[in-house]
Every structure is written in structure tokens, then in C-alpha cells.
The first five atom37 places (N, CA, C, CB, O) and aatype in JSON, in Angstrom:
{
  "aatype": [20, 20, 20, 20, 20, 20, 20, 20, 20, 20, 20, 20, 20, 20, 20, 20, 20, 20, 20, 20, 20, 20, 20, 20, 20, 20, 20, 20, 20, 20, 20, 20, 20, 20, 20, 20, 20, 20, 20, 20, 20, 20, 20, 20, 20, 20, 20, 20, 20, 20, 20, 20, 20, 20, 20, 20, 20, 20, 20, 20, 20, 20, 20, 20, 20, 20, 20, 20, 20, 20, 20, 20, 20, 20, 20, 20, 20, 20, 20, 20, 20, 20, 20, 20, 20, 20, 20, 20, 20, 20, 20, 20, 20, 20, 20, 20, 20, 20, 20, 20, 20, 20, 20],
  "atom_mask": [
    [1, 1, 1, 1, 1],
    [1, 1, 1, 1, 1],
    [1, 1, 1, 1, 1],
    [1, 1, 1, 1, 1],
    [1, 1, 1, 1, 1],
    [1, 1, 1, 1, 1],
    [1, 1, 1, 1, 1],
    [1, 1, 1, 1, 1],
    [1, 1, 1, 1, 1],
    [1, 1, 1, 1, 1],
    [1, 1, 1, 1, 1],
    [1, 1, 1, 1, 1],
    [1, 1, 1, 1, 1],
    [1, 1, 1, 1, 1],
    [1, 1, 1, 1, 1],
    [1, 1, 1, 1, 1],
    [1, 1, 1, 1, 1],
    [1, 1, 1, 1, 1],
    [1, 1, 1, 1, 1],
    [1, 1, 1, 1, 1],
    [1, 1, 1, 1, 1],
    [1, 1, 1, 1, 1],
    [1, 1, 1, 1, 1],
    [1, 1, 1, 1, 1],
    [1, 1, 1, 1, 1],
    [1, 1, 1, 1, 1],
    [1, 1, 1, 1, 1],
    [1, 1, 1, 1, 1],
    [1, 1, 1, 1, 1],
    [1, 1, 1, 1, 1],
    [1, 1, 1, 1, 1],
    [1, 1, 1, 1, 1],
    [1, 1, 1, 1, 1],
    [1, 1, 1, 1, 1],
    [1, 1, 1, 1, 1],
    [1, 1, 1, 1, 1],
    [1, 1, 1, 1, 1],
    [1, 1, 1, 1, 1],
    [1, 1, 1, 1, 1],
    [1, 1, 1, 1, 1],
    [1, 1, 1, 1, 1],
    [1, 1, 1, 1, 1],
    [1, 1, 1, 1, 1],
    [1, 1, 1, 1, 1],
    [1, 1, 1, 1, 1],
    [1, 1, 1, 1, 1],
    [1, 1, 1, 1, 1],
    [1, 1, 1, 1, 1],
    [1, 1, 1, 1, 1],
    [1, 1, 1, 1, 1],
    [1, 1, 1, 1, 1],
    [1, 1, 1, 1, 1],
    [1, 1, 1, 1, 1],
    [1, 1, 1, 1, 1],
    [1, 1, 1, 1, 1],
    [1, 1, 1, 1, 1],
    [1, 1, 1, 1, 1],
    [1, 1, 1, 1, 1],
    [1, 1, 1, 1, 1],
    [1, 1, 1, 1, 1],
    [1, 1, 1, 1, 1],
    [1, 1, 1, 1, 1],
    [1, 1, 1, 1, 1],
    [1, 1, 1, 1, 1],
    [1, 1, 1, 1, 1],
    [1, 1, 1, 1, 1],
    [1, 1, 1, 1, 1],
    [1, 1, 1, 1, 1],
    [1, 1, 1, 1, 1],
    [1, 1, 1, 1, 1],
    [1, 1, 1, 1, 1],
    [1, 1, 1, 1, 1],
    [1, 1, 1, 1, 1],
    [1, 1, 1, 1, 1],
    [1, 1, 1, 1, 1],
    [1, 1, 1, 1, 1],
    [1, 1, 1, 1, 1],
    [1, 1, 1, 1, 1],
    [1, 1, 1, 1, 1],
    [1, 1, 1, 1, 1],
    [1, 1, 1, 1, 1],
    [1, 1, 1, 1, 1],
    [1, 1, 1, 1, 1],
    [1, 1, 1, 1, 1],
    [1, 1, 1, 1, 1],
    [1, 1, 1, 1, 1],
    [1, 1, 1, 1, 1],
    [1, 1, 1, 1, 1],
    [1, 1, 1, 1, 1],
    [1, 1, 1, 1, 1],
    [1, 1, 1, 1, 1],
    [1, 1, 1, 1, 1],
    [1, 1, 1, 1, 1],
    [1, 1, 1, 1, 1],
    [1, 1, 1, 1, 1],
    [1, 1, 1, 1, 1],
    [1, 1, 1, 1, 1],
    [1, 1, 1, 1, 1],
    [1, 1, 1, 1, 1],
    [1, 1, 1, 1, 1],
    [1, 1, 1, 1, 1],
    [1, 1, 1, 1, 1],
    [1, 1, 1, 1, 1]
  ],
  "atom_positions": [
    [[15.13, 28.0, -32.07], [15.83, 27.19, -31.1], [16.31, 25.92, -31.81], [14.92, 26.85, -29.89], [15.65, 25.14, -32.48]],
    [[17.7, 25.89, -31.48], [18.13, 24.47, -32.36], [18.44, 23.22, -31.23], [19.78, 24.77, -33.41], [19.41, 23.32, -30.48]],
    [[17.52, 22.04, -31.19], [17.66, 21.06, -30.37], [18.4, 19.88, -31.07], [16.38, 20.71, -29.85], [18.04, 19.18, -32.01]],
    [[19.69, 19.89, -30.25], [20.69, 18.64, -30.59], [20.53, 17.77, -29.35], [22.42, 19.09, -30.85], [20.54, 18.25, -28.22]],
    [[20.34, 15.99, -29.69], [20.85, 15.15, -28.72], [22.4, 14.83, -28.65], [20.14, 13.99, -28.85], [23.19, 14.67, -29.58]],
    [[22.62, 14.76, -27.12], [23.84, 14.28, -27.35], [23.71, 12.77, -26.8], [24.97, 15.19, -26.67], [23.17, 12.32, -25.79]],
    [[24.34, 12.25, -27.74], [24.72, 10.47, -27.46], [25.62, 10.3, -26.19], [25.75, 9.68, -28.89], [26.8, 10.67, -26.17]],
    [[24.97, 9.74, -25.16], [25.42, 8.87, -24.03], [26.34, 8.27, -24.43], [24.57, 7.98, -23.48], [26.18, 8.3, -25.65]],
    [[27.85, 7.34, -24.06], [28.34, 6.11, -24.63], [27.33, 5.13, -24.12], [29.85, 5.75, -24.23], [26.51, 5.45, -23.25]],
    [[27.37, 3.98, -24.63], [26.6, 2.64, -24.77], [27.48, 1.79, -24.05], [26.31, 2.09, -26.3], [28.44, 1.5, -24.76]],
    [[27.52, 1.24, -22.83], [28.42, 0.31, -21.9], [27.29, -1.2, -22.39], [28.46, 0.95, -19.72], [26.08, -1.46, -22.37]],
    [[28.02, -1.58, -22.61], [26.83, -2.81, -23.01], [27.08, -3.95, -21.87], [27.1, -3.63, -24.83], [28.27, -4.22, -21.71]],
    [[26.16, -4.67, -21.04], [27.18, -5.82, -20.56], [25.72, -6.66, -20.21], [28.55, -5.39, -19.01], [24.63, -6.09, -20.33]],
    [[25.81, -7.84, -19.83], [24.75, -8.88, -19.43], [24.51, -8.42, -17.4], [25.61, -10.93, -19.88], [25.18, -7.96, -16.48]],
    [[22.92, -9.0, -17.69], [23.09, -8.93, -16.39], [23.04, -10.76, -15.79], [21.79, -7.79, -15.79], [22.54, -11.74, -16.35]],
    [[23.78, -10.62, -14.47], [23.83, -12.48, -13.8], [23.45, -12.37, -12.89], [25.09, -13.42, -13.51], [23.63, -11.28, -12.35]],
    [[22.68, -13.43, -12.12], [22.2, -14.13, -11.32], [23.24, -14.18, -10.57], [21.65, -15.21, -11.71], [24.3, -14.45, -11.14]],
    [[23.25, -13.93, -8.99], [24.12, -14.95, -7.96], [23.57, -14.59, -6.99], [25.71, -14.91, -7.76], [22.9, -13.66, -6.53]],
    [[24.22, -16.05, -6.61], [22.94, -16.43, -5.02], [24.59, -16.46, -4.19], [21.49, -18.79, -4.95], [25.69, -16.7, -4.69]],
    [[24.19, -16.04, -2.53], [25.25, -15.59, -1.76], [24.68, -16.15, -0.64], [25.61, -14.07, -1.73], [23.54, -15.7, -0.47]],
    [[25.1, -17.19, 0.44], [24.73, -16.96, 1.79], [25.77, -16.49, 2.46], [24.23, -18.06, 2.43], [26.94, -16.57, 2.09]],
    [[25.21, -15.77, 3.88], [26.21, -15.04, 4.79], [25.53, -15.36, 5.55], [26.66, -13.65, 4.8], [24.31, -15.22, 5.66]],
    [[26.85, -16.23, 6.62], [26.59, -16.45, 7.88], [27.47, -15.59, 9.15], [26.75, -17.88, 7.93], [28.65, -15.3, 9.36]],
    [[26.21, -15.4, 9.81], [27.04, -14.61, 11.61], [28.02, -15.06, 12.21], [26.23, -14.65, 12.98], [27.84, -16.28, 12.18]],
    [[29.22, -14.81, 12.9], [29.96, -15.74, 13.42], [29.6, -15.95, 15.03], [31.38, -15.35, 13.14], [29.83, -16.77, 15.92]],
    [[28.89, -14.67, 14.83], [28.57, -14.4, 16.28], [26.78, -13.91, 16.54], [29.73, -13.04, 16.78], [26.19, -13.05, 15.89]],
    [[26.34, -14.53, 17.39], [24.24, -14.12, 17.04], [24.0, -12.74, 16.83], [22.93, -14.43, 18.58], [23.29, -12.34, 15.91]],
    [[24.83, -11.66, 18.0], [24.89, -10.25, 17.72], [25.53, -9.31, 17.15], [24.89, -9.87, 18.37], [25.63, -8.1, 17.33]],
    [[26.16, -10.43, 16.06], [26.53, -9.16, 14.85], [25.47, -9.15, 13.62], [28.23, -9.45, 14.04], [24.56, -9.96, 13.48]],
    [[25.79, -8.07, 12.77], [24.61, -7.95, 11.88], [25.75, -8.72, 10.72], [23.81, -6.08, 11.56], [26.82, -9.21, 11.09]],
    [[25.22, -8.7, 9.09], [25.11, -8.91, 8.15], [26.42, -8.1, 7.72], [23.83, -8.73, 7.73], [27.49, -8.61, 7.37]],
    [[26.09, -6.58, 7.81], [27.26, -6.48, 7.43], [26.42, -5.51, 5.72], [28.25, -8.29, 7.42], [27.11, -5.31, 4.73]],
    [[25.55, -5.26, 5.77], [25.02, -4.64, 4.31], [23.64, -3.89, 4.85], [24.63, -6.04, 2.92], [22.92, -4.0, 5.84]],
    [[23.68, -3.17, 3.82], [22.43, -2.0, 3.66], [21.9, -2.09, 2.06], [23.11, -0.16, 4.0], [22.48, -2.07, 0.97]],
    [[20.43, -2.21, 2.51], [19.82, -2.58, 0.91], [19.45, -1.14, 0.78], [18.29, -3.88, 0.66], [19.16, -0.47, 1.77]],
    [[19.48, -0.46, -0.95], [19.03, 0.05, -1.4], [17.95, -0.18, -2.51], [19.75, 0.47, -1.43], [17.65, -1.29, -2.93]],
    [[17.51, 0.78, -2.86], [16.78, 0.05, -4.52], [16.63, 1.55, -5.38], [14.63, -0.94, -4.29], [16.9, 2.71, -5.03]],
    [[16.01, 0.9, -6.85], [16.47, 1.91, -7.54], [15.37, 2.66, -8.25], [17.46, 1.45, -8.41], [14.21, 2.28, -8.08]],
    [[15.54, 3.31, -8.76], [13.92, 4.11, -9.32], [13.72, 3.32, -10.72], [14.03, 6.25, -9.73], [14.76, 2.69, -10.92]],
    [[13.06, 3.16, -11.45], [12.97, 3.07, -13.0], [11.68, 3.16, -12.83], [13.54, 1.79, -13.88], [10.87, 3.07, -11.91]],
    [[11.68, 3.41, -14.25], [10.24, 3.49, -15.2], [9.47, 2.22, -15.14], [10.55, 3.75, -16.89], [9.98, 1.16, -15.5]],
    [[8.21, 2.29, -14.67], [7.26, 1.58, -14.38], [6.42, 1.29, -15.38], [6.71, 2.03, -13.49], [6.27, 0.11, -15.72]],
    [[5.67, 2.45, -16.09], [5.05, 2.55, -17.01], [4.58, 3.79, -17.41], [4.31, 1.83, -16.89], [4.25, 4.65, -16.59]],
    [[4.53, 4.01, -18.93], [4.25, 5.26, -19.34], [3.03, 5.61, -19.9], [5.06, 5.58, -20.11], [2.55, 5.16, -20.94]],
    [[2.52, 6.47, -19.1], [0.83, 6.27, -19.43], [0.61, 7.51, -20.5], [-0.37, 6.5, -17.79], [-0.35, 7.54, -21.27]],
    [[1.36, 8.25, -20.47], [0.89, 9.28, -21.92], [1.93, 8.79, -23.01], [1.13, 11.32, -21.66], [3.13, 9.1, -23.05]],
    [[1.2, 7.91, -23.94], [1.77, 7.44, -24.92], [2.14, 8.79, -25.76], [0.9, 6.36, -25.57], [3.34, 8.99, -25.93]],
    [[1.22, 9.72, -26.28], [1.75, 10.96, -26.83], [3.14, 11.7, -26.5], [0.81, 11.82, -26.55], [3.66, 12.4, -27.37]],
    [[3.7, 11.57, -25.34], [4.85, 12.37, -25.0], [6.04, 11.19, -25.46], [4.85, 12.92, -23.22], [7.16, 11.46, -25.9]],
    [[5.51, 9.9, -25.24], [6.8, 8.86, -25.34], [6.7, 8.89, -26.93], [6.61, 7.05, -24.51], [7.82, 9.11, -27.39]],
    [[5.78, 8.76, -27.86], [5.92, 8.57, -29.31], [7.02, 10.23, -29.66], [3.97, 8.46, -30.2], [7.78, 10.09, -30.62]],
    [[7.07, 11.31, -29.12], [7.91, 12.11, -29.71], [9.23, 11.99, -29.03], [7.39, 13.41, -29.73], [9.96, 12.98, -29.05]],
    [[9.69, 10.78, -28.35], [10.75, 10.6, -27.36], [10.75, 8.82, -27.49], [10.3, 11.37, -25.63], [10.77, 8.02, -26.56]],
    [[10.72, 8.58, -28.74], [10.52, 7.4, -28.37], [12.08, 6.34, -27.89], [9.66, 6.91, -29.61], [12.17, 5.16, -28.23]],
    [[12.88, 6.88, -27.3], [14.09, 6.38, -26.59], [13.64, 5.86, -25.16], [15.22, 7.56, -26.46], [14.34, 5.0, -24.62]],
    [[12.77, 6.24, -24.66], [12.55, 6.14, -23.09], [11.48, 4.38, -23.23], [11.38, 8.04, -22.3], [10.61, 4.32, -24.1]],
    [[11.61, 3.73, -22.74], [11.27, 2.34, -22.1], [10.79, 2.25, -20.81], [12.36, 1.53, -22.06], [11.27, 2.92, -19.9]],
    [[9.99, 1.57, -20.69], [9.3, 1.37, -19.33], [10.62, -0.08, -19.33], [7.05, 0.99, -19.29], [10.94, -0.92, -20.17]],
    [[11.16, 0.31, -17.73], [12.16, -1.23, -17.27], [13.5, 0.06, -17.01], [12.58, -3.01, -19.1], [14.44, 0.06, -16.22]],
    [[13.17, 0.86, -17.84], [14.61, 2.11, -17.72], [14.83, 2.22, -16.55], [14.47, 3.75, -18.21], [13.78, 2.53, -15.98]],
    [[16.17, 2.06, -15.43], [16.63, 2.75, -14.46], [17.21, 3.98, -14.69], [17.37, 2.1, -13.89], [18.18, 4.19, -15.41]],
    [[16.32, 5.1, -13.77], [16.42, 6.15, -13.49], [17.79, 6.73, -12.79], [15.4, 6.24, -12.92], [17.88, 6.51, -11.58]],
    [[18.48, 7.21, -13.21], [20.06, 7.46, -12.4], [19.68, 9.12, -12.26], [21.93, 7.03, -13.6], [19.61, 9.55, -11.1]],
    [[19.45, 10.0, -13.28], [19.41, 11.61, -12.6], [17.91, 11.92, -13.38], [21.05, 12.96, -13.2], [17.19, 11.33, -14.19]],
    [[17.88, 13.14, -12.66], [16.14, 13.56, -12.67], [16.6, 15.19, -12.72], [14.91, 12.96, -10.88], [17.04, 15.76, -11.72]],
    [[16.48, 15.68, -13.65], [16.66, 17.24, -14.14], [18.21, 17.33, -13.29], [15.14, 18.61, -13.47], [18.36, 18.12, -12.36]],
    [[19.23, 16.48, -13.75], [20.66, 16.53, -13.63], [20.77, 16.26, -12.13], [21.34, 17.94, -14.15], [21.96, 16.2, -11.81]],
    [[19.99, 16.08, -11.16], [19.96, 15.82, -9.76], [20.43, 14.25, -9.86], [18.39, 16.15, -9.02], [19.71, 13.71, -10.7]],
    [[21.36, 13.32, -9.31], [21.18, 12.56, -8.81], [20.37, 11.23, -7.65], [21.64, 12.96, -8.94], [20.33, 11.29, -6.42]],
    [[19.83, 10.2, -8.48], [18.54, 9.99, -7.6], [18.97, 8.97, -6.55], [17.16, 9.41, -8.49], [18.3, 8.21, -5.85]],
    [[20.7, 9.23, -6.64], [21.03, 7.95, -5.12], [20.53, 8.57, -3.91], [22.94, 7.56, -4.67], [20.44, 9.79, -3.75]],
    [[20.26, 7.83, -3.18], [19.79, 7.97, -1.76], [18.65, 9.1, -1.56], [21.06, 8.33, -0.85], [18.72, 9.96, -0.68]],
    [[17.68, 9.0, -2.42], [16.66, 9.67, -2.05], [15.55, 8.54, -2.24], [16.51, 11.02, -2.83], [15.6, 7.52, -2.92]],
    [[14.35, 9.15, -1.29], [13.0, 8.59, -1.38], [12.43, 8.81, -2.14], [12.29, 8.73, -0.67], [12.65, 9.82, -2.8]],
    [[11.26, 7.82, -2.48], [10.66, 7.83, -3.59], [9.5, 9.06, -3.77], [10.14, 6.49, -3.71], [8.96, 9.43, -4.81]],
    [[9.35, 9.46, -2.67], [8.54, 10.73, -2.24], [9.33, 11.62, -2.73], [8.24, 11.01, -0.73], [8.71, 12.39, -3.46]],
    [[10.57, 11.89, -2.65], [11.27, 12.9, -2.79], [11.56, 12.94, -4.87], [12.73, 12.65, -1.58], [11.55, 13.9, -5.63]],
    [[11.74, 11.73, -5.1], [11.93, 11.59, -6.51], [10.33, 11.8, -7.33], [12.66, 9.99, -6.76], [10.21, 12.11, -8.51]],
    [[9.39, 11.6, -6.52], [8.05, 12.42, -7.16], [7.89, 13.49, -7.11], [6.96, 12.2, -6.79], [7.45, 13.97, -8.16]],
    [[8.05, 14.14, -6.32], [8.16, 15.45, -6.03], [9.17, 16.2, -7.06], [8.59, 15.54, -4.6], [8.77, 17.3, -7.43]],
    [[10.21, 15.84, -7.5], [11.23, 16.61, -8.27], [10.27, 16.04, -9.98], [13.36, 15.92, -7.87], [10.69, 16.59, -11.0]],
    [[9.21, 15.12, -10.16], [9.03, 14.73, -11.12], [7.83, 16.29, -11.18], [8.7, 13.0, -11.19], [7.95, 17.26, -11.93]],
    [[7.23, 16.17, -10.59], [5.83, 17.62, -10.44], [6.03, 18.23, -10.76], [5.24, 18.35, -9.52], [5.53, 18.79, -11.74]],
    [[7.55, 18.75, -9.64], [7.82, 20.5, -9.95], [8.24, 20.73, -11.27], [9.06, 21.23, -9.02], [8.14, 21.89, -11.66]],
    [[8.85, 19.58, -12.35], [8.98, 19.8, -13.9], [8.0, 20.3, -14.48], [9.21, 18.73, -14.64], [6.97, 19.63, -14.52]],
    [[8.03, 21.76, -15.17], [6.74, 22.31, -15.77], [6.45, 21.94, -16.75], [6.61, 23.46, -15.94], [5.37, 21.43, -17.06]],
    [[7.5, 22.15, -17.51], [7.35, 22.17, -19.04], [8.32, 20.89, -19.97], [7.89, 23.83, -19.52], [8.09, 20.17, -20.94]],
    [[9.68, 21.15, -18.9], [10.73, 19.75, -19.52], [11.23, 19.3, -18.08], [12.4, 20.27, -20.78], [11.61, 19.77, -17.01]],
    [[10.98, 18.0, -18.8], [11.74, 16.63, -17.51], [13.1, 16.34, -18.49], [10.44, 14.56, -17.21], [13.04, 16.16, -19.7]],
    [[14.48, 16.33, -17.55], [15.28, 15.51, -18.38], [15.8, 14.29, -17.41], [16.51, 16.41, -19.05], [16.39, 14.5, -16.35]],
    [[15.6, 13.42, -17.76], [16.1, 11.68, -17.58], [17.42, 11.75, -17.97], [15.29, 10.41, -18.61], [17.88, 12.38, -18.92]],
    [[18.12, 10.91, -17.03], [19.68, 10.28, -17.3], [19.14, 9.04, -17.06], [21.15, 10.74, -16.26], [18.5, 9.14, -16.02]],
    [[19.05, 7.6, -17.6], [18.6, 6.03, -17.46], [19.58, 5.16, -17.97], [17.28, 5.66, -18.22], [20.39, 5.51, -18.82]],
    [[19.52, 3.95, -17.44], [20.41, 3.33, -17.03], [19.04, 2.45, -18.45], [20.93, 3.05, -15.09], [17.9, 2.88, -18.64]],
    [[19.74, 1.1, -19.26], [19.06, 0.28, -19.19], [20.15, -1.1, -19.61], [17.83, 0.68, -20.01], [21.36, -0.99, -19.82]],
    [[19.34, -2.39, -19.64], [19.82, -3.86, -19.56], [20.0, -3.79, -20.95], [18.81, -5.14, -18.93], [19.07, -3.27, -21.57]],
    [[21.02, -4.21, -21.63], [21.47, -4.35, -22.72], [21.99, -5.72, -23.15], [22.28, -3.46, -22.8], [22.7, -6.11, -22.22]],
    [[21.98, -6.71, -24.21], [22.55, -7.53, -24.48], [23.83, -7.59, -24.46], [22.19, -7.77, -25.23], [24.45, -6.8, -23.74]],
    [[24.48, -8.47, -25.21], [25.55, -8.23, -26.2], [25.85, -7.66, -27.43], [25.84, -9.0, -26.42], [26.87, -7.12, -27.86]],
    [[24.46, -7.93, -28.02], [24.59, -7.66, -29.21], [23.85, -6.29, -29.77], [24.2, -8.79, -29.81], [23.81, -5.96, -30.96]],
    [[23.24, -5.54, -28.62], [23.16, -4.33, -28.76], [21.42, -4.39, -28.78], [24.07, -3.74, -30.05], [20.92, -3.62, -29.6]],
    [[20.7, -5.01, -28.16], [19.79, -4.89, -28.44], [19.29, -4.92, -26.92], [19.44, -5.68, -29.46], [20.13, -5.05, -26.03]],
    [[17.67, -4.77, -26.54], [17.36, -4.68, -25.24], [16.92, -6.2, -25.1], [16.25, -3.51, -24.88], [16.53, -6.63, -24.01]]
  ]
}
């Protein structure tokens, strides 16, 4: 079996701070937004699997989970697709990049 990676492109950009207030014009309207949030890597407790993978970072946002997309699912649901992986998990991750190419 011949295993090739293929290189992601590298979007590099900073992340910024901004603060926003929004005010009602009226008491019974809402806001006007729906919060989401995002999966990432928390921490990796079998150091053995990350030393032969050592690309993966705890801080990584999680974008697909065995090519599934992880928008709008629960976190129940994104454990669950982590289990049923027997043998190979594949990660698509997002991470914070400088400018200058470094984390």
C-alpha cells in the first residue's frame, strides 16, 4: 500500500478582536443572530498516535470528520462519528496561523 499526503493550500491570515454593540429599536424584536460554535481539538491524550501524525495540534478547528462536514451538528453527534472510526479517523482542521507562517 502506497500512502501519499496531499498538501491542503495554507490561507494564512491573523485573527482580530472586535467588540460590536447592537441595539433593539423596538423591546420585541430580537438581535437579529444565531450563535454557533465550533469543534476543535481539546487535547490529545494518546501521545503515541499524534507522534506518528505529528501535524495534528490540540487548538485545531475541526471542519470535516471522515469527509462529513461538522457544520451544524451536535457535539453528541460529532462523538459519535469519532467511535464509529475503527481503524482510521480522517480530520479536515482549520488552524490560527501568523503571518509569517508559523502557529
Amino acid at each position: 500500500i502506497v500512502k501519499r499526503r496531499v498538501p491542503v493550500p495554507l490561507i494564512e491570515y491573523e485573527q482580530r478582536t472586535l467588540k460590536f454593540t447592537l441595539s433593539k429599536s423596538r423591546k420585541k424584536e430580537d438581535f437579529g443572530i444565531i450563535l454557533g460554535c465550533k469543534f476543535y481539538i481539546k487535547e490529545i491524550t494518546n501521545r503515541k498516535l499524534a507522534e506518528k501524525d505529528p501535524g495534528l495540534r490540540e487548538g485545531d478547528t475541526v471542519l470535516r470528520i471522515n469527509g462529513q462536514s461538522v457544520e451544524g451538528i451536535t457535539i453528541e453527534e460529532a462523538t459519535k462519528w469519532l467511535s464509529k472510526s475503527r481503524e482510521k479517523l480522517s480530520l479536515v482542521v482549520q488552524r490560527d496561523v501568523r503571518r509569517d507562517g508559523s502557529r
